[in-house]
C-alpha positions as CSV (number, residue, x, y, z in Angstrom):
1,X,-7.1,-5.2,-1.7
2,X,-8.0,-2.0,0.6
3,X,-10.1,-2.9,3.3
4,X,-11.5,-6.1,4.4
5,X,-13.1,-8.3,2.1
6,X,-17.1,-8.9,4.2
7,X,-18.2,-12.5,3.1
8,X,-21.2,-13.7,4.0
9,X,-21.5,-16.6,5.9
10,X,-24.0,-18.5,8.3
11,X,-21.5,-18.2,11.2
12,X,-21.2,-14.4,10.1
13,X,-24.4,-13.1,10.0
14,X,-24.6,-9.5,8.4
15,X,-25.7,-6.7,10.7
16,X,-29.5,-5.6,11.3
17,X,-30.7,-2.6,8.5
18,X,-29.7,0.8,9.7
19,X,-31.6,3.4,9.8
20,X,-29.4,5.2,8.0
21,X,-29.8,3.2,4.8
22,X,-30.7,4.4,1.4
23,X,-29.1,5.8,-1.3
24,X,-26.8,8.1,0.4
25,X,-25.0,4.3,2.3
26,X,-23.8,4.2,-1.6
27,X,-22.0,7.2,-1.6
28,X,-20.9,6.5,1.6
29,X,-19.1,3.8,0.6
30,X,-18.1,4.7,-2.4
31,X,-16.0,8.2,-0.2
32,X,-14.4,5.7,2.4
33,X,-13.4,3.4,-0.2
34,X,-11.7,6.6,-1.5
35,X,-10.7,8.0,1.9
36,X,-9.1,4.3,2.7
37,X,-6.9,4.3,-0.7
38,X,-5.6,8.0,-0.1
39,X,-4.8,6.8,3.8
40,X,-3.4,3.8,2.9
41,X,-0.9,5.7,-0.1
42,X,-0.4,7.9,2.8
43,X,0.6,5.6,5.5
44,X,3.0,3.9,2.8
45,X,4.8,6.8,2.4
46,X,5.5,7.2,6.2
47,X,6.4,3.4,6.4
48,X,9.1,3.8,3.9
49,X,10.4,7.3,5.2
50,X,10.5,5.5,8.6
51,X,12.2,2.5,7.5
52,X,15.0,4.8,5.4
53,X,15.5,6.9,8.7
54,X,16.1,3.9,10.7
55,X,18.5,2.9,8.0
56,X,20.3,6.3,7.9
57,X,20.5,5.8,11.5
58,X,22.0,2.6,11.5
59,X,24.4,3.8,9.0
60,X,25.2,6.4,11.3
61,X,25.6,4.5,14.3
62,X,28.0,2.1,12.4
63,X,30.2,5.1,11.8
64,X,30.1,6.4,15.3
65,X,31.6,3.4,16.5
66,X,33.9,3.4,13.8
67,X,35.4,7.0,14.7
68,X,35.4,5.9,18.8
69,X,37.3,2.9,17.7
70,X,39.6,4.9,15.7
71,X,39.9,7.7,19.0
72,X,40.8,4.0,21.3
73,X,43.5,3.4,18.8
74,X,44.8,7.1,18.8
75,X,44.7,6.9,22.6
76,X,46.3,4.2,22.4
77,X,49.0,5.2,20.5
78,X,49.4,8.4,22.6
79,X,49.8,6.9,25.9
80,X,52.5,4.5,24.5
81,X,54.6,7.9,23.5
82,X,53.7,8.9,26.8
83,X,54.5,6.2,28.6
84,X,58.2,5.9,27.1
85,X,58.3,9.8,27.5
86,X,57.8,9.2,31.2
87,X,60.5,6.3,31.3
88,X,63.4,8.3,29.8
89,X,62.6,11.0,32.3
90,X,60.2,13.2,30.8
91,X,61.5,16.5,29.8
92,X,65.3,16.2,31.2
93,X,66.0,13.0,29.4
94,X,67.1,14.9,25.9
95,X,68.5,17.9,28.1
96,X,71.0,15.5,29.9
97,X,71.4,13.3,26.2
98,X,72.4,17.0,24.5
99,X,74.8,17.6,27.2
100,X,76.6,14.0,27.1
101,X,75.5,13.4,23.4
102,X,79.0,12.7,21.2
103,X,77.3,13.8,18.2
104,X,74.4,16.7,19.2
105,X,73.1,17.6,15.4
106,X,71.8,13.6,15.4
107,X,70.1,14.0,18.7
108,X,68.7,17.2,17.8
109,X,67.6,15.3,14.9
110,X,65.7,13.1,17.0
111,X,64.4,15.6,19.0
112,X,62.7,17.3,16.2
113,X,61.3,14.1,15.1
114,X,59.3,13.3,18.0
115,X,58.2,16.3,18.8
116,X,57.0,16.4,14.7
117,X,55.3,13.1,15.3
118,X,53.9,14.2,18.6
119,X,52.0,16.9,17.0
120,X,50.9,15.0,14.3
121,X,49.6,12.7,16.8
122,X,47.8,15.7,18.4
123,X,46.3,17.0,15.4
124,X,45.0,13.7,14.0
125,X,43.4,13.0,17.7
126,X,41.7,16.3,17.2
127,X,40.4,16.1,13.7
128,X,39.0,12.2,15.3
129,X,37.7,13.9,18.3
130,X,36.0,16.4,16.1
131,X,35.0,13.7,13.4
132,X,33.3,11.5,16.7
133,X,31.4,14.8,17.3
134,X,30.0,15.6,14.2
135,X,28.7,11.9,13.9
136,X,27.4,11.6,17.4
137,X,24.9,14.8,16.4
138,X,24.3,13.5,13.0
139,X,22.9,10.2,15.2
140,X,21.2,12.2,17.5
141,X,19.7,14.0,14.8
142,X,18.6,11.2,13.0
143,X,17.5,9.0,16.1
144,X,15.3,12.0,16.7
145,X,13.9,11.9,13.3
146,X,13.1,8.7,13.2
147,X,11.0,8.7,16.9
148,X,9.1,11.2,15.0
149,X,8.4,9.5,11.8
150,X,7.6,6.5,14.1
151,X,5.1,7.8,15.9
152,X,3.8,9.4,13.1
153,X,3.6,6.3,10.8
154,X,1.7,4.5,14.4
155,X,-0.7,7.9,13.7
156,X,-1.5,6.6,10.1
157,X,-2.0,3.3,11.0
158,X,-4.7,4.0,13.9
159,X,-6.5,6.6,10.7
160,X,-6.5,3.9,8.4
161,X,-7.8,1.3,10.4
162,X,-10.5,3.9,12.0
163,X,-11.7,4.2,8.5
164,X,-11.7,1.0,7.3
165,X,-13.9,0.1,10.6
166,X,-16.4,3.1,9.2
167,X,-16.2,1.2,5.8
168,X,-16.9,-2.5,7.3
169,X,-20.0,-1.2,8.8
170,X,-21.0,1.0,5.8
171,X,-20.4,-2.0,3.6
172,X,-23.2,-3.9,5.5
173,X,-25.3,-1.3,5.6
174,X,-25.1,-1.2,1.6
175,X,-25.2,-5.1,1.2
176,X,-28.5,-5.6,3.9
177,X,-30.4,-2.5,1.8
178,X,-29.3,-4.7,-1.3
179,X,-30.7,-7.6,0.2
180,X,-33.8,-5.9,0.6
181,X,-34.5,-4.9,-3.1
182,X,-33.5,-8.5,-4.0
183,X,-35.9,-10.3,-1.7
184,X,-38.4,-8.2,-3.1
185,X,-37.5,-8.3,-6.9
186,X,-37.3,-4.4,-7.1
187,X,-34.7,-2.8,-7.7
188,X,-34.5,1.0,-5.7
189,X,-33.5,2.7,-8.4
190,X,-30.0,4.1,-9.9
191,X,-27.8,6.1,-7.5
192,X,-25.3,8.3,-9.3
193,X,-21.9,8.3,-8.2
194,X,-19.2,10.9,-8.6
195,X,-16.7,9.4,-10.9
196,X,-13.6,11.0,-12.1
197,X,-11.0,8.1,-13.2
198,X,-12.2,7.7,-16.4
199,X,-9.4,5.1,-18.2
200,X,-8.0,7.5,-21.3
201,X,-7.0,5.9,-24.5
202,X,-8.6,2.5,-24.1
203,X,-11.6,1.0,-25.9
204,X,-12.0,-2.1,-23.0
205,X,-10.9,-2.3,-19.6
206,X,-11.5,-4.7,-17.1
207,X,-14.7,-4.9,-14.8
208,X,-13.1,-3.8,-11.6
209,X,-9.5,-2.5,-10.8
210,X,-8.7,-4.3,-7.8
211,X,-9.6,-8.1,-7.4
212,X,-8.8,-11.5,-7.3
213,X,-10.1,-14.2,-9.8
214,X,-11.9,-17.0,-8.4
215,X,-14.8,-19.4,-10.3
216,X,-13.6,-19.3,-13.9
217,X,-15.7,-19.6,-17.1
218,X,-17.5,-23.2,-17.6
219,X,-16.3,-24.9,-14.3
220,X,-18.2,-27.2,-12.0
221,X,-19.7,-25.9,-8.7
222,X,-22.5,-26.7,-6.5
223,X,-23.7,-23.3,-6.6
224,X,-24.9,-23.5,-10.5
225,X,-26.8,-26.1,-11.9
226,X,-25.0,-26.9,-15.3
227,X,-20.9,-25.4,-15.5
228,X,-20.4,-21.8,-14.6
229,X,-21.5,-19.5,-17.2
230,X,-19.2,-16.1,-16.5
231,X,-15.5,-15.5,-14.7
232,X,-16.0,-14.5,-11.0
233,X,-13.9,-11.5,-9.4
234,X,-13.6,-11.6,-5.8
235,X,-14.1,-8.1,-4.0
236,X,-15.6,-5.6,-1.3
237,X,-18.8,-4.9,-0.9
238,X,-18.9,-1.6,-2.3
239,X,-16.2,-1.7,-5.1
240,X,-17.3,0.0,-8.1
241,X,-17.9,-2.2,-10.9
242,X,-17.7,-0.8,-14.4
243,X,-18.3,-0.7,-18.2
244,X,-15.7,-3.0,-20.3
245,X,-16.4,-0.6,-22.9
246,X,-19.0,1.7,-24.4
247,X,-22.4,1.1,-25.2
248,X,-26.0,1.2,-24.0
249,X,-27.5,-0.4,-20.6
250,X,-30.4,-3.0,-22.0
251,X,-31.7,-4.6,-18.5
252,X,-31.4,-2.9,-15.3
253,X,-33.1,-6.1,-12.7
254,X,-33.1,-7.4,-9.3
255,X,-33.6,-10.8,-7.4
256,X,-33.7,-14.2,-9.1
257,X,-30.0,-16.3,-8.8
258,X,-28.1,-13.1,-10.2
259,X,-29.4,-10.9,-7.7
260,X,-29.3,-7.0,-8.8
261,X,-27.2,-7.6,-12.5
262,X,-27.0,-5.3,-15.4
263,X,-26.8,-5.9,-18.7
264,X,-24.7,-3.7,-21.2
265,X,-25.3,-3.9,-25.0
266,X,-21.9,-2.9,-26.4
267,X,-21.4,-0.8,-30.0
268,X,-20.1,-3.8,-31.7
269,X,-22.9,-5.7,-30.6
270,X,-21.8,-7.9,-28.2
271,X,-23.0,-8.1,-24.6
272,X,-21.7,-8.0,-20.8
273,X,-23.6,-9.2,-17.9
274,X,-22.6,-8.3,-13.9
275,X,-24.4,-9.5,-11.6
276,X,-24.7,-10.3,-7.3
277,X,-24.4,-6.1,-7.4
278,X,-25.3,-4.2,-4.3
279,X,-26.1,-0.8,-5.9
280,X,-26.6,0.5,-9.3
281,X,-25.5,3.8,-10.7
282,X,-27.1,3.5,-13.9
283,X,-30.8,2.9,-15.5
284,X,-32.1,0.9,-18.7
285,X,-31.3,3.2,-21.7
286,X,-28.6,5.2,-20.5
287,X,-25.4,5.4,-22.8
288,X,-21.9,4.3,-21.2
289,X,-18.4,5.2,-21.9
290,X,-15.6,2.2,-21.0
291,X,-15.2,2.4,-17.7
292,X,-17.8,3.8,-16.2
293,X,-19.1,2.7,-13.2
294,X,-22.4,0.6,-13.7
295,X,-22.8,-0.4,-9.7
296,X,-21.0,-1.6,-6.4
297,X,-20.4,-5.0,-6.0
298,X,-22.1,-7.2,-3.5
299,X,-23.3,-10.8,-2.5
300,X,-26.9,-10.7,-3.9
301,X,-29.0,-13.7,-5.4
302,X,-27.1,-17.4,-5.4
303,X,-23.9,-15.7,-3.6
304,X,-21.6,-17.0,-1.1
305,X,-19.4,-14.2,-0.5
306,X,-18.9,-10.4,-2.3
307,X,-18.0,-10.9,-5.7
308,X,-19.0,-9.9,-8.9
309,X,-19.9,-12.5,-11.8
310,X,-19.3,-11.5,-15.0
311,X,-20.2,-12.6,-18.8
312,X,-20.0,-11.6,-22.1
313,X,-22.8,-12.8,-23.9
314,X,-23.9,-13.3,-28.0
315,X,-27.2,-11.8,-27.0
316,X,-28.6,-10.1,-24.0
317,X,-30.4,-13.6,-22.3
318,X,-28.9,-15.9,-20.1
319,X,-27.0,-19.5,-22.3
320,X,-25.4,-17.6,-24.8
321,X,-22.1,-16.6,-22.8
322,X,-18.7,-17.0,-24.1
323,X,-15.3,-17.5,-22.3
324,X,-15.4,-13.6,-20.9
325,X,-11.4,-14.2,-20.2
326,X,-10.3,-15.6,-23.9
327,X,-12.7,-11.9,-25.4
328,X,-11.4,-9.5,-23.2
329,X,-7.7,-10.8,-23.9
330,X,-8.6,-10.3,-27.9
331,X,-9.4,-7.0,-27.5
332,X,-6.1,-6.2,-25.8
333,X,-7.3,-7.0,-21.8
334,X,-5.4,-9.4,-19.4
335,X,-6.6,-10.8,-16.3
């Protein structure tokens, strides 16, 4: 879920009313909710590029000490010929063997053979030595590049969270302006949203995108008098909340237990209810298309912490909900 989920709470009390409230704290939201999902796509991207440079590197380094290993042993190997070089006398040794050699064409044999193997010695330490220095810029390179993508990644990180603290506070700016309308039992009226993600090729989508399912359909609580009537998605303040399919908005209303809820008649006449809303995007009459956004959700009415409750009902009144979870997952929806 992006950004932190506000729930309301008497050791969390929610901040006084700006004086920046009104309909433009809906927008508001609704653009940092938008600005936190691109920064938090974007700071994704840099995590993973940084954690594949620091795995290139790693690679890399593993490598480098496989080619200095490899020089040791070529050293190694070197000053051994060296060594018994030096103990037969260095470059006399073969002279004075040639002179007092019985049979010269064998030593001269010999004497090709090292010095054969001595330049093949030589060449392989060189292609090593050039091998170890090839790798050791490769690291360099790459330890560079991932300092870079570090810091860079640390960049996102401090943007995200800067907007997500701008969202918090928007959040309860939206949810104490709801509060307001609620208290009072009017509502302030539909503020449009820009919406451009409408779902394509679907005739019923969920209520909200991103959630987690809490109260389910007909259990107890001590919030509701009788068994719960709807299926509860847990959310931000602010989330939009839309149409499960098309149809025509019957009741637009605020206060009472649902808080500010709307009511949806749908084209095969069936109903959906969603309710503890914070803002409303739509007004009684208008036509919907599925999944368009009807509101943000909130904590309004009998609410202990943002949510939205949700019902599909046989008519548009409040006892005639059915198992919202069981109908959406007939028509094709799964929760």
């Amino acid at each position: 879920m992006l950004g932190a989920l506000l729930v309301a709470s008497p050791l969390l009390p929610a901040p006084a009313a700006s004086a920046n409230d009104g309909p433009e704290v809906s927008v508001q939201v609704a653009q940092l909710l938008e600005e936190v999902s691109k920064a938090t796509v974007t700071y994704q991207r840099g995590l993973q590029a940084s954690v594949a440079e620091r795995a290139r590197l790693d690679q890399l380094q593993w490598q480098l000490a496989d080619r200095r290993r490899e020089m040791r042993r070529m050293h190694d190997k070197l000053g051994a010929v060296a060594r018994a070089q030096y103990r037969s006398g260095g470059n006399l040794a073969p002279t004075l063997e040639l002179m007092f050699a019985s049979d010269p064409e064998e030593l001269l044999r010999g004497q090709r053979l090292y010095a054969k193997a001595t330049a093949t010695v030589n060449r392989l330490l060189e292609e090593a030595g050039e091998a170890e220095h090839l790798t050791s810029v490769a690291e360099e390179k790459a330890r560079e590049a991932w300092y870079r993508l570090d810091a860079r990644t640390a960049e996102l990180a401090q943007i995200k969270r800067g907007i997500e603290t701008k969202l918090d506070a928007a959040r309860w700016s939206l949810q104490a302006q709801a509060d307001r309308s609620a208290a009072s039992g009017q509502c302030s009226g539909s503020v449009p949203l820009p919406q451009t993600d409408f779902p394509e090729g679907s005739a019923w989508v969920t209520p909200v995108q991103r959630y987690t399912l809490s109260a389910g359909f007909d259990s107890a609580g001590t919030r509701w008098a009788n068994r719960h009537t709807g299926q509860d998605f847990a959310v931000g303040i602010g989330s939009p909340v839309r149409s499960i399919g098309a149809g025509r908005v019957v009741s637009v209303s605020c206060g009472g237990g649902f808080g500010m809820q709307v009511v949806v008649q749908h084209n095969d006449g069936w109903y959906s209810q969603y309710a503890h809303l914070a803002s409303v995007t739509v007004d009684q009459g208008d036509r919907v298309r599925t999944g368009q956004w009807l509101g943000q959700a909130g904590t309004t009415g009998n609410s202990t912490g943002p949510h939205l409750h949700f019902e599909v009902r046989l008519t548009p009144d409040f006892g005639s909900a059915v198992d919202p979870v069981s109908w959406l997952r007939n028509r094709g929806v799964w929760l």
